[in-house]
C-alpha positions as CSV (number, residue, x, y, z in Angstrom):
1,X,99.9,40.6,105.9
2,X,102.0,43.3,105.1
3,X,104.9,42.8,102.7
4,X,108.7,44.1,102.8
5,X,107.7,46.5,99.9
6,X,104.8,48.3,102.1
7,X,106.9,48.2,105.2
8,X,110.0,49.8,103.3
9,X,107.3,52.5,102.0
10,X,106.1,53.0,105.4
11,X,109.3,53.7,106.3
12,X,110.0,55.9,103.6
13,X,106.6,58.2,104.1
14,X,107.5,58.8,108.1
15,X,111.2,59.9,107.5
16,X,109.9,61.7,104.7
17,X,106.8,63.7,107.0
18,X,109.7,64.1,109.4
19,X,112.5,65.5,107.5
20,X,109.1,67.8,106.2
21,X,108.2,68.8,109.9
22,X,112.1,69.3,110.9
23,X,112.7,71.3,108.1
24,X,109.3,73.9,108.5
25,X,110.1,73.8,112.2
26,X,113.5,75.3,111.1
27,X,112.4,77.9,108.7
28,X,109.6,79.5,110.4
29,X,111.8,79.4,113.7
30,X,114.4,81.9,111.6
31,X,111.4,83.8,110.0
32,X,109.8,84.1,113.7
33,X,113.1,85.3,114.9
34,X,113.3,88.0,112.1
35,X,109.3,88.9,112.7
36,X,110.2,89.0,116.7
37,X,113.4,91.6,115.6
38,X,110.9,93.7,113.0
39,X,108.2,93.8,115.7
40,X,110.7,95.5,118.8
41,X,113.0,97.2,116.5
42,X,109.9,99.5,116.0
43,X,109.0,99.5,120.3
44,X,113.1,100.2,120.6
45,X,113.1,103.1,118.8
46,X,110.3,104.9,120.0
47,X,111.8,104.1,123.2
48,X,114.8,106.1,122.1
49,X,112.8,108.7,121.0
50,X,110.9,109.1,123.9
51,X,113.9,109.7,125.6
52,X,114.6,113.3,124.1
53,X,113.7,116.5,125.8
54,X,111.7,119.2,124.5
55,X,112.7,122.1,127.1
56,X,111.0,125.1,126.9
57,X,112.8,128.2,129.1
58,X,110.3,130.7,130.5
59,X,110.3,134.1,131.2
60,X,111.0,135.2,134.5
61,X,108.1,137.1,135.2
62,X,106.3,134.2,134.6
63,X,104.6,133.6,138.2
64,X,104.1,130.1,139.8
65,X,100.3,129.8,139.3
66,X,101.0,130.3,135.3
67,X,103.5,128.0,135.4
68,X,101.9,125.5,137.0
69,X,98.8,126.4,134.5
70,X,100.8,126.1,131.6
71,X,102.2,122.7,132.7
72,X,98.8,121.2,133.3
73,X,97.8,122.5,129.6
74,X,101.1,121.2,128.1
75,X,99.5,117.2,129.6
76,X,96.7,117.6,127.6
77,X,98.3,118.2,124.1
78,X,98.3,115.2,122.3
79,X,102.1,115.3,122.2
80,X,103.1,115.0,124.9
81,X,104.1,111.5,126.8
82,X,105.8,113.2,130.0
83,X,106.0,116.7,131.3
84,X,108.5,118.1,133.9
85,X,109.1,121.2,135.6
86,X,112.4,122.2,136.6
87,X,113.5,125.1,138.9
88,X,116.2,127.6,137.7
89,X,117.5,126.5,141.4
90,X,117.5,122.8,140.3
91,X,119.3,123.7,137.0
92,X,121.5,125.4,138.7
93,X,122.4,122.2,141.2
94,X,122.2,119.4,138.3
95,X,124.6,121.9,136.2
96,X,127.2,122.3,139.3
97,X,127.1,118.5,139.4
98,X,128.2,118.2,135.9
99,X,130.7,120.7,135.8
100,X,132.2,119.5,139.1
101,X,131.9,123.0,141.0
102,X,129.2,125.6,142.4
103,X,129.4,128.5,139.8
104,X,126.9,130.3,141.5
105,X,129.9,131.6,143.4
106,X,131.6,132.6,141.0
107,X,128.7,134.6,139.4
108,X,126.5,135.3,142.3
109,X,123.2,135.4,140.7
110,X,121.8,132.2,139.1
111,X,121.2,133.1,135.3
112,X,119.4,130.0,134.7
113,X,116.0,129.8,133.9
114,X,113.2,128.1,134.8
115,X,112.1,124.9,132.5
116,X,110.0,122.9,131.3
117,X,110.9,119.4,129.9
118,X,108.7,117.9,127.2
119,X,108.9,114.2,126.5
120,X,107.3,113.9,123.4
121,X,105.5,110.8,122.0
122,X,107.7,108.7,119.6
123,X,105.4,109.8,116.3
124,X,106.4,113.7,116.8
125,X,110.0,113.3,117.0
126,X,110.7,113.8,113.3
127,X,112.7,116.9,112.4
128,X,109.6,118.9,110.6
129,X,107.1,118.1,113.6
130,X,109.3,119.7,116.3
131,X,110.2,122.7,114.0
132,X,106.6,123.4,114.1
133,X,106.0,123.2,117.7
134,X,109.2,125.3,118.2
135,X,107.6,128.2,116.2
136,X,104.3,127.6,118.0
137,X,106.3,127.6,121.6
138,X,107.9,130.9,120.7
139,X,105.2,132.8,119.9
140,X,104.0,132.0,123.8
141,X,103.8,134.8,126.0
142,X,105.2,132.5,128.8
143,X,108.0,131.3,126.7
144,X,111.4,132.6,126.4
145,X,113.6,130.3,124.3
146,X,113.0,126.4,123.3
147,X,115.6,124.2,123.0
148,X,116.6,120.6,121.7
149,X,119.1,118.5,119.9
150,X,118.4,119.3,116.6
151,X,121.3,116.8,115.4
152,X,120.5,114.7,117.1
153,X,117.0,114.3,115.8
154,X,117.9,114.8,112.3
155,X,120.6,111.6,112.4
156,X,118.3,109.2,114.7
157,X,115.4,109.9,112.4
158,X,117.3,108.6,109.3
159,X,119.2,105.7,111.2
160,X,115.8,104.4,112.0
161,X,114.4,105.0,108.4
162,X,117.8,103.3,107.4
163,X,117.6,100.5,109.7
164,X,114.0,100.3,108.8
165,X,114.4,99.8,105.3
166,X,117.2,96.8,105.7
167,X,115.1,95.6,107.8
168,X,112.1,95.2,105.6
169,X,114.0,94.2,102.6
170,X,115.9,91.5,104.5
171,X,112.7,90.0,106.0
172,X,111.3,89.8,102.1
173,X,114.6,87.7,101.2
174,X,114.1,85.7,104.6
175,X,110.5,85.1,103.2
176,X,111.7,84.1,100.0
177,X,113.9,81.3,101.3
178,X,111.3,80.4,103.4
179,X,109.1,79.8,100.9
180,X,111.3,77.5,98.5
181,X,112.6,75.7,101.3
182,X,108.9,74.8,102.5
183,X,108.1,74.0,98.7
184,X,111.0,72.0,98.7
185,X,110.4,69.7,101.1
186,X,106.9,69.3,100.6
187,X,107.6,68.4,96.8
188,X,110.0,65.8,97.8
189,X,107.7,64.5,100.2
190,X,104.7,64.5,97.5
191,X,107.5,63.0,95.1
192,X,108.0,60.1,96.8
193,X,103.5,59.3,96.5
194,X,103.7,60.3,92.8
195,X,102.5,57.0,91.5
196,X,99.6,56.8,93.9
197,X,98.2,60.2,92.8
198,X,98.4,58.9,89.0
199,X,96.8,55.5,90.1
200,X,93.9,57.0,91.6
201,X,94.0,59.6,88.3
202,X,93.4,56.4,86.2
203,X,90.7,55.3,88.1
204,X,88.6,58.6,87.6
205,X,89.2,60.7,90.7
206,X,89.2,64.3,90.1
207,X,92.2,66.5,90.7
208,X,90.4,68.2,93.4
209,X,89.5,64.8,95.4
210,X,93.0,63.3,95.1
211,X,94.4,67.1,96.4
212,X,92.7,67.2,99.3
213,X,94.0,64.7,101.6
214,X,97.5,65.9,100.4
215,X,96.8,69.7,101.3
216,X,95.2,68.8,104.8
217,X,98.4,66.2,105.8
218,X,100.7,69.2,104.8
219,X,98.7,71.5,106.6
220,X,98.9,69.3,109.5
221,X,102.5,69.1,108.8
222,X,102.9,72.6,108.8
223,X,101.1,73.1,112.1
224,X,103.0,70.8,113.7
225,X,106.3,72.5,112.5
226,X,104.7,76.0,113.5
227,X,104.2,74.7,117.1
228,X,107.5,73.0,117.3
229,X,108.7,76.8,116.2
230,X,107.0,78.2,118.9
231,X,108.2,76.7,121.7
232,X,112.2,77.6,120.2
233,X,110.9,80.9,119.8
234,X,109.9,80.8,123.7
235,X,113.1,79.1,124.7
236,X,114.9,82.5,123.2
237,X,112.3,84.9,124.4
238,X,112.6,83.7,127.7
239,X,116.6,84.1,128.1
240,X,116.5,86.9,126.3
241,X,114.1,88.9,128.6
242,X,116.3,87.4,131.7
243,X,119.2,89.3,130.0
244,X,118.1,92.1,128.6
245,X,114.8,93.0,130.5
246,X,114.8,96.2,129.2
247,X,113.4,95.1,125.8
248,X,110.2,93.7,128.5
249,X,109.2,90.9,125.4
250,X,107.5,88.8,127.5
251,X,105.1,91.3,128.9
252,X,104.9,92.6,125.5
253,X,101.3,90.5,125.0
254,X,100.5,92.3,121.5
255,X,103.8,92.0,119.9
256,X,104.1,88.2,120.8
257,X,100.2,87.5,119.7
258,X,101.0,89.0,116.5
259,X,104.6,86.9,116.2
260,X,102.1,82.9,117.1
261,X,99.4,84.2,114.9
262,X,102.2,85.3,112.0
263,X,103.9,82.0,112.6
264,X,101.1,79.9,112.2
265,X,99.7,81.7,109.9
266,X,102.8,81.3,107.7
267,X,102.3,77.6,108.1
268,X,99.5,77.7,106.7
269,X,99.6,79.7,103.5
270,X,102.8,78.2,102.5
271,X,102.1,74.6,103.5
272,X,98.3,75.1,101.4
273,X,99.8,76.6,97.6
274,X,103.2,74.4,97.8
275,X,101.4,71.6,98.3
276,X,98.5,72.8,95.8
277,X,101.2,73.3,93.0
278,X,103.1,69.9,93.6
279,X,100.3,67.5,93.3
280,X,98.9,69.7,90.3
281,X,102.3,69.3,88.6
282,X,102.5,65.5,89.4
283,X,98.3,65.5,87.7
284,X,99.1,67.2,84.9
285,X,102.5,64.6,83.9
286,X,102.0,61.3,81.5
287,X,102.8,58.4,83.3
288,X,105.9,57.9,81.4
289,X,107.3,61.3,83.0
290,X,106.8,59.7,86.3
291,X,109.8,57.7,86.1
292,X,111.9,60.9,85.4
């Protein structure tokens, strides 16, 4: 029969697993959140970047068949995401819609040129890279001028190194917290079996025998709070994408493998050394310290 005492401990040993679980759950859910920001701050960017023209004005004795040459060749370069061609007659049309009236009246001839815009792959939008394949556009016979938002380039290239940086050394504090939080509650909840580790101690267990059923209930533990973290992290993902489809996270299969494995993965190294390092310190005490 089971006395008061061993019910009371019972007791003590669930509300202590669950405030263990509750509290994991909690802490990997913000550090998922922060992993989930880290991995589409990088997709958002690039999709910024991508956004940027690369226009290259030709010459206009440049002949249809070249051009259409050139463009095929421009596909093929390892830059390049998207290539477009665009008439000195378009120009003219898109311009006159932004200006809010035909100037080719007032000029008579169109003094536009034909174009072609280069979307270039997020990697070579950096300041140095497109200075390079400006001096390599105008030394092309086809080529007349190159143009792009030099500015432009130069301040998102830093904002993103900026943002970058935060980024990274806010996820380390996140990671921090995370960690003494996890160890916290784990070495509460080994606190409160303190005197069963020492018993079996005294009757000649070895350290690593009397750690193992402590690691794997922890690591359980953890696992549990890491899947309980994952179905938050889905609740938000979901009504996020149905805001803001744009950011296309739950098509995004890699980034979201990466964020369950990263989670669970998490569980697991930080459930396996706190709970390695609490029992060892509650091994290595007298008996006497026990009490303290």
């Amino acid at each position: 029969m089971p006395t008061k005492f061993d019910s009371y401990q019972k007791r003590r040993l669930r509300s202590s697993y669950i405030s263990v679980v509750v509290s994991i759950a909690l802490v990997l859910f913000m550090v998922g959140l922060l992993g989930l920001v880290l991995l589409k701050s990088t997709k958002v960017a690039n999709h910024f970047k991508e956004k940027i023209a690369f226009t290259l004005f030709l010459k206009d004795n440049v002949t249809n068949k070249q051009i259409f040459s050139f463009k095929e060749s421009l596909k093929k370069r390892d830059f390049a995401k998207k290539v477009l061609y665009v008439s000195k007659e378009k120009a003219a049309k898109i311009y006159s819609k932004e200006i809010g009236e035909d100037f080719l009246k007032f000029l008579g001839t169109n003094p536009l040129k034909n174009g072609i815009d280069i979307y270039l792959k997020a990697d070579f939008v950096t300041p140095n890279k497109m200075q390079d394949l400006e001096t390599e556009f105008l030394e092309n016979a086809f080529v007349a001028d190159v143009s792009y938002d030099k500015p432009l380039i130069k301040l998102l290239t830093k904002n993103i190194k900026r943002i970058s940086f935060w980024l990274i050394v806010l996820s380390g504090f996140f990671a921090f917290v995370a960690i003494l939080l996890i160890n916290g509650s784990i070495r509460l909840s080994i606190y409160a079996r303190r005197f069963n580790i020492k018993t079996m101690q005294m009757v000649g267990a070895t350290k690593s025998f009397i750690r193992k059923p402590f690691i794997w209930q922890s690591i359980k533990l953890g696992f549990l709070a890491a899947f309980i973290a994952i179905i938050g992290l889905a609740i938000v993902i979901y009504y996020i994408d149905k805001f803001v489809p744009a950011l296309g996270l739950i098509n995004d299969y890699v980034s979201l493998s990466y964020l369950v494995v990263g989670v669970f993965l998490s569980a697991f190294i930080i459930t396996w050394l706190s709970t390695f390092f609490a029992t060892q310190r509650f091994l290595n005490l007298q008996t006497e310290e026990l009490y303290y």
